[in-house]
C-alpha positions in Angstrom: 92.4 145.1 95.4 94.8 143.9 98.0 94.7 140.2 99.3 93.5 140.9 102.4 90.8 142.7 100.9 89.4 140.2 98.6 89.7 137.9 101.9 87.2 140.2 104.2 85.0 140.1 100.5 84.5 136.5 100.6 84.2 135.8 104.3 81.6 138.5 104.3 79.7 137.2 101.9 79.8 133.4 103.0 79.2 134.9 106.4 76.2 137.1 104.8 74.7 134.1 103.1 74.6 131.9 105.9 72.7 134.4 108.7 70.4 135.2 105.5 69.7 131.3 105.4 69.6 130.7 109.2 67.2 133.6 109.1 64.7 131.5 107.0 64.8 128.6 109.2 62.7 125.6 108.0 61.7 128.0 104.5 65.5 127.7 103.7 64.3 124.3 102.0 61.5 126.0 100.7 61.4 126.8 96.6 57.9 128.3 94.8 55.8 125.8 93.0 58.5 123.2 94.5 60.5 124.5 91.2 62.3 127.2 92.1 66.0 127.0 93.5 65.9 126.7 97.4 68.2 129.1 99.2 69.5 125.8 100.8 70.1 125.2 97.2 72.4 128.7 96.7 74.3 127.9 99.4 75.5 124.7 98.6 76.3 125.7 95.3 78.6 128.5 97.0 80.1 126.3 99.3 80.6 124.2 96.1 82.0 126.6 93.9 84.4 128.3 97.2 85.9 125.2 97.3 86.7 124.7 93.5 88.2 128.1 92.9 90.1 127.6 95.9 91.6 124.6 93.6 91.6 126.5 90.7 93.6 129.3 92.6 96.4 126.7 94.0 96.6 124.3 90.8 96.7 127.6 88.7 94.5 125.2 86.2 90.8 124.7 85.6 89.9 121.0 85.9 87.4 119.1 83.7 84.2 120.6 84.6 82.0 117.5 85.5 78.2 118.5 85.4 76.4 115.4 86.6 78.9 114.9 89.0 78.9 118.7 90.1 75.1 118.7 90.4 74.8 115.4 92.3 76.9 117.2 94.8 74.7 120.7 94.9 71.5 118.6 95.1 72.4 116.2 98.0 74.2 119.0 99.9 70.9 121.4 99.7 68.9 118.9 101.6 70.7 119.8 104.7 71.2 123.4 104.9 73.3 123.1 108.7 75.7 121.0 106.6 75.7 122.9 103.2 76.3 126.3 105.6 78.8 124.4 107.4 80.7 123.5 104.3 80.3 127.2 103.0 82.4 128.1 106.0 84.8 125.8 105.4 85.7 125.9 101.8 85.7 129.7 102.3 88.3 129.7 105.1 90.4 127.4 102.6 90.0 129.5 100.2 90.7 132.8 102.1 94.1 130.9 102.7 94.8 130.4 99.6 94.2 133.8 98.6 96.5 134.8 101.5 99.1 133.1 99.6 99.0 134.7 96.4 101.4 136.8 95.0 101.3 140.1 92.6 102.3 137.3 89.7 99.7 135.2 90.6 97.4 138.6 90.2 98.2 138.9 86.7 97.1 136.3 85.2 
């Protein structure tokens, strides 16, 4: 799989996520039983998670994974979904630059 490739993959799929959301409007805070993940939930954890591989990616190291910390982030993100889709968009377009940037070394790791 080329760069550009993977690039169109994860714009797609950030881009997928967030008309799936907006199509839920206010049920995008929604979650069965009130225990169930929301999808507001799922896409802050993707915007999240875009933005710590696109560290990973450019540090070529995985940091201390901090849980509490991690989560705290997720939860208060999910209570807005405008701003966790928003930040979806952006830690994917910084991560689509960084995989711009890589090279066939950097591929076999």
């Amino acid at each position: 799989m080329t760069n550009d490739e993977m690039i169109e993959l994860v714009r797609k799929s950030a881009a997928d996520l967030n008309e799936a959301t907006l199509g839920l409007g206010d049920k995008a805070t929604w979650s069965v039983m009130d225990k169930g993940r929301t999808a507001a939930d799922q896409v802050a954890e993707c915007a999240l998670i875009s933005g710590f591989a696109a560290g990973i990616l450019t540090q070529k190291t995985c940091p201390p994974l901090d849980m509490p910390a991690y989560t705290a982030a997720r939860t208060a993100l999910a209570t807005e979904p405008e701003k966790a889709m928003q930040t979806l968009t952006e830690n994917t377009e910084t991560l689509a630059g960084v995989i711009g940037g890589l090279t066939s070394d950097d591929h076999s790791v």
